[in-house]
C-alpha positions as CSV (number, residue, x, y, z in Angstrom):
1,X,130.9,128.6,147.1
2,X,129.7,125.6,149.6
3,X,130.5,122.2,149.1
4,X,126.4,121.7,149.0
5,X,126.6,124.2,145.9
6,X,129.5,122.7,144.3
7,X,128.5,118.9,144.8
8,X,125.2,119.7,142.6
9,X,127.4,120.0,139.4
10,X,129.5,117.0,139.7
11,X,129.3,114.2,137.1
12,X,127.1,112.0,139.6
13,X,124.2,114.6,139.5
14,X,124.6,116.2,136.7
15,X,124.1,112.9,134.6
16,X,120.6,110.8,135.1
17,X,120.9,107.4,133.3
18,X,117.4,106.8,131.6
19,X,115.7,103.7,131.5
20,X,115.6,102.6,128.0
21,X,111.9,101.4,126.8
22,X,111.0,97.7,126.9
23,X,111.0,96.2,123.5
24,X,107.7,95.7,121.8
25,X,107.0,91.9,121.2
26,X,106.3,91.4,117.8
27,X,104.7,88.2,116.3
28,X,103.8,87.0,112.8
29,X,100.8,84.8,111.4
30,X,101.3,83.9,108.2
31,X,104.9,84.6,106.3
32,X,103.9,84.9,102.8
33,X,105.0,88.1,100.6
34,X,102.9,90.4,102.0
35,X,104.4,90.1,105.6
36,X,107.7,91.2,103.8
37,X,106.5,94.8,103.8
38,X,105.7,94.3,107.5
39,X,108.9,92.8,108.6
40,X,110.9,95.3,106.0
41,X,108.7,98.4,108.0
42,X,109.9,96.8,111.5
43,X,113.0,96.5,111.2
44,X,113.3,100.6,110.9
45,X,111.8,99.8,114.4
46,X,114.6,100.6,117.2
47,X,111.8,99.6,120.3
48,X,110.2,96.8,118.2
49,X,111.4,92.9,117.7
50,X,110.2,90.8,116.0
51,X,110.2,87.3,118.5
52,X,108.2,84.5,116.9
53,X,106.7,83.8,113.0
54,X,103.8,81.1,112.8
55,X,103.4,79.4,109.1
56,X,101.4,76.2,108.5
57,X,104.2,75.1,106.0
58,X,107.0,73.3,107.7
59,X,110.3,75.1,107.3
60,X,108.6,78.3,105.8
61,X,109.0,80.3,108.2
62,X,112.6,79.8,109.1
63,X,113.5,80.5,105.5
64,X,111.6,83.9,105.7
65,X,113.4,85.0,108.5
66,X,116.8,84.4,107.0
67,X,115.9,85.9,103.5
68,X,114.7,88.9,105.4
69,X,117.8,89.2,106.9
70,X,116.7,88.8,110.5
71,X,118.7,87.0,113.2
72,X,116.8,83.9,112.5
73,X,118.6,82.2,115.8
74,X,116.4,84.3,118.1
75,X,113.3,83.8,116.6
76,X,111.1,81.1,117.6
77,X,108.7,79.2,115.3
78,X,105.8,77.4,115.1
79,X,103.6,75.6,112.6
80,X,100.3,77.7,113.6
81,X,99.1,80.7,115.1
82,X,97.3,78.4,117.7
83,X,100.9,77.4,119.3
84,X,102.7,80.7,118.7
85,X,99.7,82.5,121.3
86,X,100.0,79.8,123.6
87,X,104.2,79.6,124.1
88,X,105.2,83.6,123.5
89,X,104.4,86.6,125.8
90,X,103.5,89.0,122.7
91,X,102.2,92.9,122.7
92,X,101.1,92.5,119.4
93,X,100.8,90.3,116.0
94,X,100.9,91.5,112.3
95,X,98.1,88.6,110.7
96,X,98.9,88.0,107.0
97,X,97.1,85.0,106.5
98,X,95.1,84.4,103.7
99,X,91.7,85.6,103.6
100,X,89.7,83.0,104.6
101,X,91.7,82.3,107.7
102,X,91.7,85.7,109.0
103,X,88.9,85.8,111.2
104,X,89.9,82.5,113.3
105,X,93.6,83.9,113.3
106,X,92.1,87.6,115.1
107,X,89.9,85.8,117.4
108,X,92.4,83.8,119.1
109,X,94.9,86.7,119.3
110,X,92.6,88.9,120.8
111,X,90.8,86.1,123.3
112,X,94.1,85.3,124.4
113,X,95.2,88.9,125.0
114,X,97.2,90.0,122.3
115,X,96.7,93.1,120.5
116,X,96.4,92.3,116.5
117,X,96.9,94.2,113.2
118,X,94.8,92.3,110.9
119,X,95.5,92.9,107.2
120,X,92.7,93.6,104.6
121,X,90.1,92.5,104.0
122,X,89.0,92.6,107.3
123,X,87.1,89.1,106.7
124,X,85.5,87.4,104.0
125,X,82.3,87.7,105.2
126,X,80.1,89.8,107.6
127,X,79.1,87.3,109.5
128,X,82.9,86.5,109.9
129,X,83.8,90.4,110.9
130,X,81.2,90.5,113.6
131,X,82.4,87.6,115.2
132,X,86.1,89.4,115.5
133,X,84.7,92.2,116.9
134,X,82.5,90.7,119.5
135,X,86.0,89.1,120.7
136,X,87.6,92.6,120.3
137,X,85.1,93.9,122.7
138,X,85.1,91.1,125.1
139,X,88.9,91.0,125.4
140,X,89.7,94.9,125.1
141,X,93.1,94.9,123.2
142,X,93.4,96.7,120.2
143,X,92.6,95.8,116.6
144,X,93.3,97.4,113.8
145,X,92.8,96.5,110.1
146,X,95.4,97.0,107.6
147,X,94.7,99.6,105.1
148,X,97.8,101.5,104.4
149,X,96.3,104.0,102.0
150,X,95.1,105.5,105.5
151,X,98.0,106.9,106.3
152,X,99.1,108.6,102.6
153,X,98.7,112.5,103.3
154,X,96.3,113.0,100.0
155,X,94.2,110.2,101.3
156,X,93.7,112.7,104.4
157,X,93.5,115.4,102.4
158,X,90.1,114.5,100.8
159,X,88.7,113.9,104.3
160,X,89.9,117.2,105.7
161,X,88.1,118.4,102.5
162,X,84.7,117.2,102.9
163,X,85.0,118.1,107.1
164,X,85.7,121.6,106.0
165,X,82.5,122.0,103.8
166,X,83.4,122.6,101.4
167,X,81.6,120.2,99.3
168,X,78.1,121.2,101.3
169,X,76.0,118.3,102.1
170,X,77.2,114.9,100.0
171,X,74.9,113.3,98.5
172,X,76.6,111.3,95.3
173,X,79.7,109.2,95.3
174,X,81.0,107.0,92.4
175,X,84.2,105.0,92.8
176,X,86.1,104.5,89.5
177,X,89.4,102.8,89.3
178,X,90.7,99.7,88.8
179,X,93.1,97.3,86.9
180,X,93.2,96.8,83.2
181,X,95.4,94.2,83.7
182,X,96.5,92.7,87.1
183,X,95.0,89.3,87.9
184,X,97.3,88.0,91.2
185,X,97.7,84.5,91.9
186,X,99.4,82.4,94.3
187,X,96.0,82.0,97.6
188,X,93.9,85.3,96.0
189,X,92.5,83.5,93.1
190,X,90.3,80.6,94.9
191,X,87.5,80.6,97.3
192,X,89.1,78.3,99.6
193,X,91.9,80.2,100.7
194,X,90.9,83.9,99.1
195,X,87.0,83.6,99.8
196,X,86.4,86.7,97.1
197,X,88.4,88.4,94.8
198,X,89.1,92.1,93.2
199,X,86.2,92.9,95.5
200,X,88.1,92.2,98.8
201,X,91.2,92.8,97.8
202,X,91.2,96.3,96.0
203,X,87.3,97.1,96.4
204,X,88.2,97.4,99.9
205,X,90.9,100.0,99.7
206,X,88.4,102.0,97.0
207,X,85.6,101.7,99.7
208,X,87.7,103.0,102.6
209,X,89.0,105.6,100.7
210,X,85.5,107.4,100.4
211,X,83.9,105.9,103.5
212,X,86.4,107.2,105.7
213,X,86.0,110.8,104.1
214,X,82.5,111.1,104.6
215,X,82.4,109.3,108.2
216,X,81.6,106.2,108.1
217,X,77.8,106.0,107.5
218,X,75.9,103.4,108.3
219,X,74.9,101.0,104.7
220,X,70.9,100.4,104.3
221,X,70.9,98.9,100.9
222,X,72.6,97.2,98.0
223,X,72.2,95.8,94.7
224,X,75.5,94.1,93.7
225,X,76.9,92.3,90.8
226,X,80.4,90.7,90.3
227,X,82.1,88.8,87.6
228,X,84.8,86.4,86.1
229,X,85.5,86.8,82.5
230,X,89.2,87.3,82.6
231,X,90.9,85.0,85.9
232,X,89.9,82.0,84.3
233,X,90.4,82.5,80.7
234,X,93.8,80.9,79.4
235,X,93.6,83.9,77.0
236,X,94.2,86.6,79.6
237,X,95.6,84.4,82.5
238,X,97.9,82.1,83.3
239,X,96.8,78.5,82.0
240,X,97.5,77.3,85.2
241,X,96.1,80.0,86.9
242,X,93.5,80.2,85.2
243,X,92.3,76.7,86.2
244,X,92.2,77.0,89.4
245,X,90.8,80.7,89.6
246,X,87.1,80.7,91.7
247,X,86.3,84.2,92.6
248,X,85.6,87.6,91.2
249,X,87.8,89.2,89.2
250,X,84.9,92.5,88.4
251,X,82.3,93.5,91.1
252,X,80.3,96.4,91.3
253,X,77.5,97.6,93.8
254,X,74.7,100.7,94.0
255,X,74.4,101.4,97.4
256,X,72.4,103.2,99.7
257,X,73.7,105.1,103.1
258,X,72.2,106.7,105.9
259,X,72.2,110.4,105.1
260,X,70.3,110.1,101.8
261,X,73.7,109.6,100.1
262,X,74.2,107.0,97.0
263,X,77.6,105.0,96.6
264,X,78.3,104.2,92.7
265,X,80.7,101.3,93.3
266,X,82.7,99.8,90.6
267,X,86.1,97.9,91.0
268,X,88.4,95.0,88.4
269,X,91.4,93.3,88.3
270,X,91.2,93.0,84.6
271,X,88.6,95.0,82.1
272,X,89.4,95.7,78.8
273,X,89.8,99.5,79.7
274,X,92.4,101.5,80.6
275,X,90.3,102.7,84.0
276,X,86.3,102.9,84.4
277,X,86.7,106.6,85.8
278,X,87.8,108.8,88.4
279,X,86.1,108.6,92.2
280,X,83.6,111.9,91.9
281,X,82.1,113.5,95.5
282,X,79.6,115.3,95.2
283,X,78.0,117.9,97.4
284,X,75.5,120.3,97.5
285,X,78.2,123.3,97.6
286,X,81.0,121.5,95.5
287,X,82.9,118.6,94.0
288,X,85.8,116.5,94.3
289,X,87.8,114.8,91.4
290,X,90.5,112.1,92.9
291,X,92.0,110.6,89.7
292,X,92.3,107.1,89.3
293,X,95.3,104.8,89.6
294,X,96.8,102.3,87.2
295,X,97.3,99.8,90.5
296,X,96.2,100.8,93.9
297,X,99.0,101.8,95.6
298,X,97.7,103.9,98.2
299,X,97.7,107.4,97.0
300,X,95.6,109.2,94.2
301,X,97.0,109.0,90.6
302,X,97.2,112.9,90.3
303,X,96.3,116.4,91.5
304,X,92.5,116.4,92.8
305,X,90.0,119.1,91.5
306,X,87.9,120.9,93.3
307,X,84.8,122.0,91.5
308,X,83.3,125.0,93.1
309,X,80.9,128.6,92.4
310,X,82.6,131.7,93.3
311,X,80.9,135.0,93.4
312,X,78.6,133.5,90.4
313,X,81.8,132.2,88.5
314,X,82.5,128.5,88.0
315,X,85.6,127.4,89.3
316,X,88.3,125.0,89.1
317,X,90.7,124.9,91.4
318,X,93.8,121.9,91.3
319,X,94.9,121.2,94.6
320,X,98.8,120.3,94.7
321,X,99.4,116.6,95.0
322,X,101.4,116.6,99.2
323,X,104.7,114.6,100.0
324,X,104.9,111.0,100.6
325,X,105.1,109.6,104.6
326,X,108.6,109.2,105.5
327,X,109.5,105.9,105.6
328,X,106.2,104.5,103.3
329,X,102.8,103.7,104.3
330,X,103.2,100.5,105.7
331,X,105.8,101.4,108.1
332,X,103.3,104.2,109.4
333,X,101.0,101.6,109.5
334,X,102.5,99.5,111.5
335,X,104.3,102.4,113.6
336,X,100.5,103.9,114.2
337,X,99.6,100.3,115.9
338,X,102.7,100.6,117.9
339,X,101.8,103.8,119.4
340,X,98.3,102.8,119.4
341,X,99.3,99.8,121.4
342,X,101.8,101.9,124.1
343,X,100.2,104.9,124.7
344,X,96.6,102.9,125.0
345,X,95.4,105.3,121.8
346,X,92.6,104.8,119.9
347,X,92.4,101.9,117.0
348,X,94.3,104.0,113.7
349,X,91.7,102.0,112.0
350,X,89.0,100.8,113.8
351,X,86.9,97.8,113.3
352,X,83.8,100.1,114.3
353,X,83.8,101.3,110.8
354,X,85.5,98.8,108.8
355,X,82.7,96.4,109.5
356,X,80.3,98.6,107.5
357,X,83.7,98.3,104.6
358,X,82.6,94.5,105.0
359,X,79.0,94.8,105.1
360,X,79.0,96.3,101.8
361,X,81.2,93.7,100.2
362,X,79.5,90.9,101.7
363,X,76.2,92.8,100.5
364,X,77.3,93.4,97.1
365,X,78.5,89.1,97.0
366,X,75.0,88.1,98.4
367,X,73.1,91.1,96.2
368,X,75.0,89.2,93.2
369,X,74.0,85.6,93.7
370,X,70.3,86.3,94.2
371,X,70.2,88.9,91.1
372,X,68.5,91.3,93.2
373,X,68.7,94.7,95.5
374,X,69.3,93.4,99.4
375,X,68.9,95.3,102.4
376,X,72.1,95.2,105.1
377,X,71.8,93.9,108.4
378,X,74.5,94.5,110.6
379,X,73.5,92.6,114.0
380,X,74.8,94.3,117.3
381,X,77.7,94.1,118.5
């Protein structure tokens, strides 16, 4: 055998070394408890670190790194998101701010080229989400909003459901769930920092949940109405809580979609039920039961029933409940922005459709304060 033969299976070309992959740059706005799940969800992360935290409270930030067990040494910090944008090279930034501080936080990011996951709500208010994605566009990074339940395979299920048509032509939806008990505190109870309540907080997740399975129709009309008999009564909350609590803690809205279809909408941090009902689709061909859950936790609360006729027979068929995401839903949160971000993939959840999401809550606040059905406006973007 030749030397020219022989040489091709030495150790010199035989082994290629492989360039590893650049880091993802990580950055976080805001280092209150829910950017625990985001930093917990990262750190399973080989290709990602985390480089630089941005909290308005002095010395917050530091302390969050060390109790999340992070190398706090090689993290930089800064007292707003302003200063973090403007010192660090970042691919992307997890923004779990408050609510009412979310929009300014995205529109930075994005105007200054930096790709953003922006947790739920998208904003407080539609004016507010319009304004984000009018930077989105202008700036072409990626934004995605944070709604985990997204990514839970039942969640997909029920869309893969209503694309198969099984259901026939939708026409009716009515969102149940909801807490009995489960007032928060800390920044979600007042208008200054939270902006609304149980409506952003859970209604969104509810919303999305059916929204998203049906496509994302556009929102014509709504007649809203929320409430606070529980937040600030010292008899169900907190005394201290309770005197500081602004917002809603019980909205619910009837509205109108392109399509001809009608959205019941009803969601609570406190009620003194167990659950107002099920979510119910349903179709011209078939319905869907999704069973409730005691706390949204981004799945359904139990096998979904599909209602259907069969060769003249009525039917009932229990669908089996599907395995949980490895890793948990917001690791494949985050992981889908990732790979969103590298492989220059489409938003996992795009701000195209969440702004409707916002339109209907900001329809169902305004709706509530002039005791009367609104129509939605959604300028262009």
């Amino acid at each position: 055998m030749s030397d020219k033969v022989l040489s091709q299976f030495t150790p010199e070309k035989a082994e290629k070394k492989v360039k590893a992959a650049k880091k993802f740059r990580y950055g976080i706005i805001g280092t209150g408890w829910i950017a625990e799940a985001h930093v917990e969800s990262i750190k399973m992360m080989d290709d990602v670190e985390i480089v630089a935290m941005a909290d308005l409270v002095p010395g917050k930030a530091e302390a969050f790194a060390k109790k999340m067990g992070l190398d706090a040494a090689k993290i930089h910090y800064y007292p707003s998101h302003k200063e973090m944008i403007d010192n660090e090279k970042l691919d992307g930034v997890s923004i779990c701010t408050y609510n009412a501080t979310h929009a300014e936080c995205a529109i930075y990011s994005l105007e200054h080229g930096v790709n953003v996951l922006l947790e739920k709500p998208f904003t407080v208010t539609l004016d507010e989400a319009v304004a984000v994605c009018k930077a989105e566009k202008k700036s072409k990074k990626l934004l995605t909003i944070g709604i985990q339940p997204r990514m839970d395979n039942n969640m997909k299920e029920i869309k893969r459901i209503v694309d198969s048509g099984e259901l026939g032509k939708v026409y009716y939806i009515r969102i149940g769930g909801g807490r009995r008990r489960g007032v928060p505190n800390s920044t979600f109870i007042e208008k200054k920092t939270a902006g609304i309540g149980a409506l952003g907080d859970i209604g969104c997740y509810a919303l999305d949940m059916v929204l998203n399975a049906i496509g994302y129709p556009k929102p014509l009309t709504v007649s809203g109405y929320k409430s606070a008999f529980f937040g600030p009564n010292p008899k169900y909350n907190n005394p201290a809580d309770a005197a500081r609590f602004d917002v809603d803690d019980f909205a619910a809205g009837f509205v109108r979609l392109e399509g001809g279809i009608i959205v019941d909408f009803i969601t609570s941090w406190a009620t003194h039920i167990n659950t107002p009902g099920d979510t119910i689709i349903l179709g011209t061909e078939g319905a869907l039961r999704i069973p409730s859950t005691d706390c949204w936790n981004g799945s359904v609360g139990g096998q979904m029933t599909l209602y259907k006729d069969v060769a003249g027979l009525q039917t009932e068929i229990k669908l089996p409940l599907l395995p949980d995401v490895p890793n948990g839903l917001f690791y494949q949160k985050i992981k889908s922005f990732v790979d969103a971000v590298r492989n220059n993939l489409p938003s996992p959840v795009p701000s195209s459709q969440i702004i409707y999401n916002q339109a209907i809550i900001d329809g169902i606040v305004k709706s509530s304060d002039l005791g009367k059905e609104i129509e939605i406006k959604i300028p262009k973007i």
